[in-house]
Structure formats: C-alpha cells, structure tokens
N, C-alpha and C positions, 0 to 999 in steps of 0.2 A: 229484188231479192226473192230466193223461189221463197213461198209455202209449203209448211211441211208438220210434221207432229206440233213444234212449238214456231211460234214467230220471234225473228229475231227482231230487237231490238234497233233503231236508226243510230246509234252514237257506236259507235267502236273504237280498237284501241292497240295499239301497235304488239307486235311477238318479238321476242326475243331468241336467240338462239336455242333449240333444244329443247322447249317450253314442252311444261306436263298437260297432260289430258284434265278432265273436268272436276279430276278428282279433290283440288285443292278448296272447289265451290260444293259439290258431292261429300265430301267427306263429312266437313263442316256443318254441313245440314241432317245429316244422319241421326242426331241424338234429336229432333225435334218428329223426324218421319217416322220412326220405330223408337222410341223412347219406352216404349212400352214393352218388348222383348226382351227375356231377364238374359243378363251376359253370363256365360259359360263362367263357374268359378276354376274351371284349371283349362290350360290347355288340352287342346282333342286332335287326333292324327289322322279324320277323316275332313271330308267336305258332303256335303250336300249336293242333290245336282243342281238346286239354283246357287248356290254358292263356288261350285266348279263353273258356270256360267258368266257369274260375274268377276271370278278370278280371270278370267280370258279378259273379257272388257279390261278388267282395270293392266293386265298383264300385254297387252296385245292392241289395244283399241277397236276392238273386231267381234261381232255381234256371234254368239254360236248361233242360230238362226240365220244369220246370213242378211239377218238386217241390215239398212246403213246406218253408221253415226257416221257424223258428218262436223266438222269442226271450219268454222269460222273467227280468220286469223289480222293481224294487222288492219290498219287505219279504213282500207279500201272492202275489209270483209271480204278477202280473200276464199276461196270453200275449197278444202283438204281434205281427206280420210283423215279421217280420227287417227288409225291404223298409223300418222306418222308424229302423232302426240300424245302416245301411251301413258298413262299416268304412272306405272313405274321406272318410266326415261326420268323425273325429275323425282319425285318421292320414293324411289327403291322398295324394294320387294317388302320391305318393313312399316312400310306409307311415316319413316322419321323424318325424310328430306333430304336428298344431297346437295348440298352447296354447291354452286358450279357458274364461274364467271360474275361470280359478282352477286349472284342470286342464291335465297336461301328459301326453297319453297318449304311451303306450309307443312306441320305436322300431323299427320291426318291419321295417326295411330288413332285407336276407339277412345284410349284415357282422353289423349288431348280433345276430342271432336267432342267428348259428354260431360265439359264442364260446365255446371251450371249455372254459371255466373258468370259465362258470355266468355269472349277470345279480346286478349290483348295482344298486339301482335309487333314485333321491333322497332316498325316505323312508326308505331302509335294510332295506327288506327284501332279501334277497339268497335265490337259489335253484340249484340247479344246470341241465344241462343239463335240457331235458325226455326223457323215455321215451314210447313207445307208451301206457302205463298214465297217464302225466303228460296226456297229449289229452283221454282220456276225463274223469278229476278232474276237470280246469281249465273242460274245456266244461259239466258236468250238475253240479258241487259248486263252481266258481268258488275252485279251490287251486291253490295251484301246485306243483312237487315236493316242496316242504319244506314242505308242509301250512301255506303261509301263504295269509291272505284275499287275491284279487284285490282291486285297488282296486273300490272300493265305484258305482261306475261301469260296471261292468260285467255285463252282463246274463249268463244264460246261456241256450242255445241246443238245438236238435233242428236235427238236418241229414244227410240221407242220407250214408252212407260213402262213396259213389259222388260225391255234390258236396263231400266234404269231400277226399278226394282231389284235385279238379280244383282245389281251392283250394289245396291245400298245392302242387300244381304250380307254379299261378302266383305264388304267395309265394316260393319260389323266384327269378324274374326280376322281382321287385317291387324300384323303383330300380334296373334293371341294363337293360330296354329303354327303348330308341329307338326313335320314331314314327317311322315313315316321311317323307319329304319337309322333313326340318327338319335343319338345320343352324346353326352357328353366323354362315352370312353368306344363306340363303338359305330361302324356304321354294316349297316347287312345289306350283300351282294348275293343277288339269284343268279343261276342259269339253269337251262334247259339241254339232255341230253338222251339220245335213244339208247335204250334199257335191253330193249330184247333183238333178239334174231344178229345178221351179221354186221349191222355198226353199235351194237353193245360193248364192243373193247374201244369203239371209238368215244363212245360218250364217258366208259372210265377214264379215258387218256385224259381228256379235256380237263375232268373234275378233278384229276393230279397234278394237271399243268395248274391250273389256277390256284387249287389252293397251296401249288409251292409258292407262289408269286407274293400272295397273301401274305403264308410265313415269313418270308423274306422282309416284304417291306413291316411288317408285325411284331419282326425282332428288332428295328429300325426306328423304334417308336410308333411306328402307322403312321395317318395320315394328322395331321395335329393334335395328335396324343389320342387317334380314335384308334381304334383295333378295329381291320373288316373282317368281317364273316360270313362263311358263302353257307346259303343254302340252294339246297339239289333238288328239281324234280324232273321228272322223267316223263317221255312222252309214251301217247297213248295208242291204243290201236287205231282209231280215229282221229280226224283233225279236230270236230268239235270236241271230244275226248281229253284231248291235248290246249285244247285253249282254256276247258272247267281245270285241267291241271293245274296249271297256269296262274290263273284267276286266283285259289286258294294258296296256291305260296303265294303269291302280292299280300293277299289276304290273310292271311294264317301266320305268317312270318314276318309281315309288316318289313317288305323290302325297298329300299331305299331306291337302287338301279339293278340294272343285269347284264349281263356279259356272254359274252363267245355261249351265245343260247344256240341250241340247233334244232332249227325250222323249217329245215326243206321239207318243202312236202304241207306245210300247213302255215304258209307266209298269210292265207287269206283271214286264216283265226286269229295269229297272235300277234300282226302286228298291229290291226285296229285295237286289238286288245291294249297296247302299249298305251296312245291315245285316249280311250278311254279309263283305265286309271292314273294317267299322265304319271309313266314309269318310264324314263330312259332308258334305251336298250342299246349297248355299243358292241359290234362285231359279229351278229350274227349272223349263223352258219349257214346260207342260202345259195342256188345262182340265178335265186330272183328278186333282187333287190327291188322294192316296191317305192316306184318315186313319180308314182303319176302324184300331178295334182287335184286337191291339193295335197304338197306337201307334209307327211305324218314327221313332224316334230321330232320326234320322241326316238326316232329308229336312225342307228349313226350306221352304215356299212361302212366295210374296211374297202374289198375290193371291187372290178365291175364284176356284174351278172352276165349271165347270154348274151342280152340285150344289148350291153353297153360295148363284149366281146362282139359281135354280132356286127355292128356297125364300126369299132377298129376295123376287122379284117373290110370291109367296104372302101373304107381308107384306105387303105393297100393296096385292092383291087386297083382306086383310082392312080396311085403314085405310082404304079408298077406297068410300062409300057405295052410288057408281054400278054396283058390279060384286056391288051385293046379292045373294042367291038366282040366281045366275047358275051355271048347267050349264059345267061346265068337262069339257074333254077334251086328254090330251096327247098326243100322235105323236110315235115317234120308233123308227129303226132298232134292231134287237134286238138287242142283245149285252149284255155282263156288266155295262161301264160304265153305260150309259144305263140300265140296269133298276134299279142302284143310285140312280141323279137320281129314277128314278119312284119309290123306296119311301122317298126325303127329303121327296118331296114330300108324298107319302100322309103321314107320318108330321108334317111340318109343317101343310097342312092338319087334321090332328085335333086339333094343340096349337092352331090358332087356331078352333077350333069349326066349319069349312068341310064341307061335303062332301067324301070323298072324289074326286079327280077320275077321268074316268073315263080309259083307256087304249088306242091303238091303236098297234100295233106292225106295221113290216112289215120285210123283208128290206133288207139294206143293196145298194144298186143300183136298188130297185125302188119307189120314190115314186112312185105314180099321183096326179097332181093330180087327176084329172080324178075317180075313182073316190071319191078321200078328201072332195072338197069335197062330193061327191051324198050320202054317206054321212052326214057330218056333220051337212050342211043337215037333212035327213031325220030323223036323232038331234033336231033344237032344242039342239045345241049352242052355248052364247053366248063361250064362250071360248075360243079354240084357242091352247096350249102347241105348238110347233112346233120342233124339237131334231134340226134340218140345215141343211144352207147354204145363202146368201141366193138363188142360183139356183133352188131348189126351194122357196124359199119365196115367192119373184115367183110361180113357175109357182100355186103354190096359192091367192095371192091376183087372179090374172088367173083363175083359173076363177072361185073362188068370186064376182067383180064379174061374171062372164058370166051368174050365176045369179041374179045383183041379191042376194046374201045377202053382209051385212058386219059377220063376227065382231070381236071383240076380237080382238088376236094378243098372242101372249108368246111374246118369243123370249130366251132364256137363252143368254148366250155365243157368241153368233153372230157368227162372222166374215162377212166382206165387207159388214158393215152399210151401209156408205156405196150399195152396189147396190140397197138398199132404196127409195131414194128416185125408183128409175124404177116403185114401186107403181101400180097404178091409184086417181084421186084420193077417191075415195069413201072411200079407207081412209087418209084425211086424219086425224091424232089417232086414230086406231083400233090403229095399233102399237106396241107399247111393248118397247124392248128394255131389258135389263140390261148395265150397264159396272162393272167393278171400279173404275173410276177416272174423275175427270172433271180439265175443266183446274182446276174449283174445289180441286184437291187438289195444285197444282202452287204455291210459292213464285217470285216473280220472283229472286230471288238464288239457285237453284238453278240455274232456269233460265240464268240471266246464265252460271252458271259451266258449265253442260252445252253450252251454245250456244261458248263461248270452246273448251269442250276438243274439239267436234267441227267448230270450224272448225281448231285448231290441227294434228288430227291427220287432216282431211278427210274427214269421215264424210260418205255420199251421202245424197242427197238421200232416197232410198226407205229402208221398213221402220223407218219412226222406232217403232211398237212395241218391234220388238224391240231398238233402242238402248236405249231409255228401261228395258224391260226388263232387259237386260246390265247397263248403269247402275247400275241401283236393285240389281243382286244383289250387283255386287261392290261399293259403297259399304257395303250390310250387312257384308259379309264384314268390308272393311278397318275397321268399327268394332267389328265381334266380337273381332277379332285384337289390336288391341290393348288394348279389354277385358282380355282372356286374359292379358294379361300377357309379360313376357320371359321365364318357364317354361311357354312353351307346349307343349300337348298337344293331340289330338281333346275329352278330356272338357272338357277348361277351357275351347276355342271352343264347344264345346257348350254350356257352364253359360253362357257368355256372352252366345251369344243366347237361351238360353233367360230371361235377365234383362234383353233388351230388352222397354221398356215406350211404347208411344206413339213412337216413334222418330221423327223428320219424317226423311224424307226428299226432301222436296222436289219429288218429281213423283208421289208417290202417295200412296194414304193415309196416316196416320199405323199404324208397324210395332209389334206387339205379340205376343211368342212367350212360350211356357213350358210349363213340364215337361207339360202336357196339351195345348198347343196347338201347331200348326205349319203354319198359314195366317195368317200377320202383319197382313192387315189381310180380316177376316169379313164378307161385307156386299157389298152393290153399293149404284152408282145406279142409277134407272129413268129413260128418255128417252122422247120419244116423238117422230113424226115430222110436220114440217112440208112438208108435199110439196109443196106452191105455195112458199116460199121455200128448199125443198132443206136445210133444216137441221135439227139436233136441238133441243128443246124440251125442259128440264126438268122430270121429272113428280113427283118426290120428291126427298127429302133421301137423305143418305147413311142407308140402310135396313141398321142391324147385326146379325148374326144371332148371334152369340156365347152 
C-alpha cells in the first residue's frame, strides 16, 4: 500500500453501490475539530473562498488545488479518485441523506454532527462526540470513536490537511446556506447585452424577448409559485470593463442564473467569471464557445462556435469526392481565438486522413485581398478557409474573378452571409458556408407559439437571430428549473441540464448537454450559394461532430 499524507490502515471493508465520500466520517467529527466557531444564527448567501473550496470537495471529490484525494474501496483496498465518491452522490446537496438500495447514509447536517451527547444511529451503533484523534481513525481505519466499524459503505480516504480543513469549514454551513437570488416567491435571472453603437437594438431585442417569456410563464404561476425577474446590465467599452459589469449585478442583485448574456468579444472575462462565482450561465451569445479543459461548469452553449463549424465543414470536405487531394489553405486574423479554430482543424483533418491544411495569418485590420488572392493563386491552392466578414470576403472573391482563378471557399460562422450573394457569378456553387441551424430544424407549433408571443409582446421586425436566440436560451432555462425541482439550487439546475438529452426545442437543433459536454447541439449545416436565384442551396445533412 503506497504512503501518503495519512496511512492507511491493514483491515478494510467491502462498497457498496454508489457509496458517499468521507463525508459520513468528516462530517461527524466536525463538532469536535472546530467546536469552538460560533454558528451563524441566520442563514448567509455568500461563501467564503475556503468554504467555496470545500464546497467543491464535498460537491465533486476534487481538490481546487489540484491535489489528489484518493479513496480506498472494497475488501482488497482497491485506490479510486475520490472524484467517483462525492459525498453529495449519497448525502445530497443538504448533507440529510438519500436513502438508496437499501442504504440510508448518515445525517451530516451541522444540527445533527453538534450533538453533544454523541450519535445513535438505526442499527444501534452508538458513539460519542468525535476528537481530533476520532478524524484520523475514522478517515485511514474506517472507526468511529468507540472503535466501532463504519458502515460497510464506506470507503476510506487520503486528503491533504489543507483540503480537509477547507472541507470541514464548509460542513460547518452545510444546510444552513442560501443561494443567492431565490426565494420563497421569486427567483432573479441576469443577462448581459450591448447598450451602445450598432448592436444596441440588438441587446433591446433580446431584453424584450426575455422578459415576454418571464411574463408568460409569470402569469402561469412561475416556476413552483416563484415569479423570475430579470435584471439588465450592459456591456462595457472594455472587456475588463464588461466583466466589473458583470461581477456587480451577481453582486448587487444577488442573481441566481443568467441567460441569452452577449459576450462576444469578451468570452475571456466573463466566462471565468461564471466559475468563479459559480453562476450558471445558459445561451450565451458567442462564436466562441470556451470548452477547452478543463471544462467551466457553469457555461451551457446552445449552438457550435467557428471551431466546432470549422471542423463540420472538414467533414464534408472528407465525404464529398470532389474536393479529393485538394490543397487546402486557411486565413484568418491572429489572435488566441482563431489559432485555437486552426489547431481543431489540424487536428480534425488528421482524424479524417486529410492533409494538414496549410495557414496564413495576418494582422486584424489588415486583409489585403489583392496580395492574399496573388499569393494563393501562385501557391495552387484549391480550397480557401476564409475566417472574417463577408465584406472582406466579397473583396477576396472580386480579386480572385479578376485573376480568372475560382477557388472552393469555406467559410465557417460567417456573419452577414446574406452579402454574399452580391459574389461575382463564376463563384456560382463554388461557396459553401456553415450554419448551426437551418429552417429544417425549426417545428411549425414552435414556431406558431414564438410568432403569437412576439406579436403579443411586439417584437420588431429586425435581429430575428438574436430573438430566436434569447428564445431558445430561456425555454432551456425555464425546462432546467423545473427539472430542478422545488429545492432548488445552482447544482440541481446544473444536474439538470446537464440530463437534458435531444431536447426539441423547436427552432434549433435538437439540445443535448452533460457532465463533459456544453455545446447542446455539435455540428452544423453546409449551404451553398445560388447567385443567379439569390438563395441558399442545401449541400449536406446535418454534419455532427460529437
């Protein structure tokens, strides 16, 4: 058996299905370790950051540090991550216990853990208060103070002093805090939307579309008799700007979750941001969905980004005969985001046997059509990847027709598509862009009911994306919530949608999230462009990249 922080103990003792983390021996010993810390006399709607620390551990099994706990299981002292015996798998986000197969684990609220006249417990073992000495036994030998066996369900454990501290802090306020933005009649829903210049009608669109959606279900009773209420803020001229924004409505308005927020442009402020006040955020308005690991929790996307468009159309390339042994090149402005689209794609052309493609990069502001088409031609590139807007990408395809050379184009997540169609004709079916979403994905009884709520509540005429968008976020939302149930929390809407599976929602793909995913529908369409009849042209099926 290795050595480690604590030694384990020679006797061990068989698991059971599903079995909790350490917390049933942890919790238990709590009123002896800190017995001296006065308990809050009301409920509080903050955490502490060692108490946000050891909410992870007891939520997770997972050291914020990056430490290992490590749990040792069954007769043989089996060694597992902790990470797959979270103490809220058997004791709930409440530390009451849920019953499950037979087993009723331990009650490790604070009342029960600081009774002073010791634990009697159903089977009749009985024990007194724990000690300091009572931590160590119960954790590495699985005793309690009266040298009796833990239930046989319970593993034991290695875990830094330093994380076992931050845990016993927050066992402390386990069943005694309050989340933020909830109440008995009400729960409060943020978002974020830009205020000035020209998507300012698009951030009132959004804050119209939501708060119909609100009324709606509002006049409906809400969500188990709560009433939601949004509040607004607005971004800033800066990203840091935009994330102190931010920070103060969480803070200032004590918001529960947030919705169809719009982030483009400063994905690197607010969604760590989420994270760090552990605030759900469903639908925001990005086409850079952030899903390196590790994984941020906290941030649900609707559709794919570049990236995930990006490697569809790769897909395509590969299923599609005609773009055989074809030299591919992609362009696109330098920065952190777009280098990460170029090394998805690198790394999906080698899962489909492609060449790597090749790459040209220039300054953002600084797209020479004229230089990039000469270059290219000159290379015998047959495919150009082209990852800016559709102004600059007319200008590239008016040189390149001046040159009489007519690449393939692939454009990934390109807005102002519709401006494409003033191409020169030669580059007739020659363009193919990627859509997360087509009308093939839209139900007429969605539609019927989205058409009734934006005539009822007078939604204009422009930026129906971003309706449709707003929509689709908080429809997720209000079916995660009450998912969630009437003990609602952050983790419970979390677990929530993280157990939406194929969801219809009615104007987009079908939603699908979970504990490793948080892009609900993976995948694009490919179009392509009919320039003599102005329209788009189906090139593929729905292309999933999961």
């Amino acid at each position: 058996m290795k050595k480690r922080l604590y030694l384990l103990g020679k006797r061990s003792f068989g698991l059971s299905s599903r079995c909790a983390l350490f917390c049933i021996v942890l919790g238990a010993i709590v009123a002896a370790v800190v017995s001296n810390v006065p308990h809050p006399a009301t409920a509080q709607t903050s955490l502490s950051a060692r108490e946000s620390r050891g909410k992870q551990i007891y939520l997770r099994g997972t050291s914020p540090s990056g430490k290992e706990i490590l749990a040792y299981v069954g007769e043989s002292a089996m060694e597992a991550p902790a990470s797959n015996f979270p103490c809220a798998n058997c004791h709930g986000l409440d530390g009451q216990g849920k019953p499950e197969g037979g087993i009723t684990p331990s009650n490790i609220s604070w009342e029960a853990l600081t009774k002073v006249y010791g634990v009697k417990h159903l089977n009749g073992r009985q024990h007194p208060a724990y000690t300091s000495r009572g931590l160590e036994l119960a954790i590495t030998r699985g005793i309690d103070p009266a040298g009796n066996k833990l239930q046989t369900v319970m593993p034991r454990y290695v875990i830094s002093r330093e994380d076992l501290a931050d845990l016993v802090v927050y066992l402390e306020r386990l069943g005694k805090y309050e989340e933020p933005g909830i109440s008995e009649t009400r729960i409060i829903i943020g978002t974020v939307v830009p205020a000035k210049g020209s998507l300012a009608d698009m951030g009132q669109v959004t804050t119209t579309v939501i708060k119909a959606f609100f009324d709606e279900i509002n006049s409906r009773g809400g969500i188990y008799n709560r009433q939601l209420e949004l509040k607004v803020v607005e971004t800033a001229e800066t990203p840091e700007g935009t994330r102190a924004n931010v920070a103060r409505l969480i803070k200032d308005e004590q918001v529960f979750a947030m919705t169809g927020a719009f982030i483009a442009g400063y994905e690197k402020e607010v969604v760590p941001l989420m994270a760090e006040k552990e605030v759900p955020l469903i639908g925001p308005m990005t086409l850079y969905p952030q899903t390196i690991f590790p994984l941020n929790r906290y941030v649900f996307y609707l559709l794919s980004g570049v990236e995930e468009q990006a490697c569809a159309l790769i897909d395509f390339i590969d299923q599609n005969s005609k773009f055989n042994n074809k030299s591919i090149v992609f362009a696109y402005p330098r920065n952190e985001m777009n280098a990460r689209v170029v090394e998805a794609i690198r790394e999906r052309s080698k899962k489909n046997g492609l060449s790597s493609p090749h790459t040209f990069a220039y300054e953002a502001g600084q797209f020479d059509a004229t230089a990039m088409t000469r270059q290219f031609q000159k290379a015998g590139y047959d495919i150009v990847f082209l990852l800016t807007g559709s102004e600059e990408v007319l200008s590239f395809l008016k040189e390149a027709a001046a040159l009489e050379w007519f690449p393939f184009v692939f454009l990934p997540g390109t807005a102002g598509a519709l401006d494409l169609f003033r191409a020169p004709p030669n580059f007739n079916s020659k363009v193919f862009v990627s859509f997360p979403t087509s009308p093939s994905d839209h139900s007429e009884a969605e539609l019927k009911e989205f058409r009734a709520l934006a005539a009822k509540y007078n939604f204009p005429s422009q930026h129906r994306v971003a309706q449709v968008s707003a929509y689709t976020s908080v429809k997720i939302l209000v079916e995660a919530l009450k998912r969630a149930g009437r003990h609602l929390s952050r983790e419970e809407l979390i677990k929530a949608l993280e157990g939406l599976y194929e969801y219809p929602t009615g104007l987009t793909p079908a939603i699908t999230y979970g504990p490793n995913r948080r892009i609900g529908a993976m995948g694009a369409w490919v179009v392509t462009l009919d320039l003599e009849k102005k329209q788009f042209l189906p090139a593929s099926k729905w292309i999933g990249i999961n």
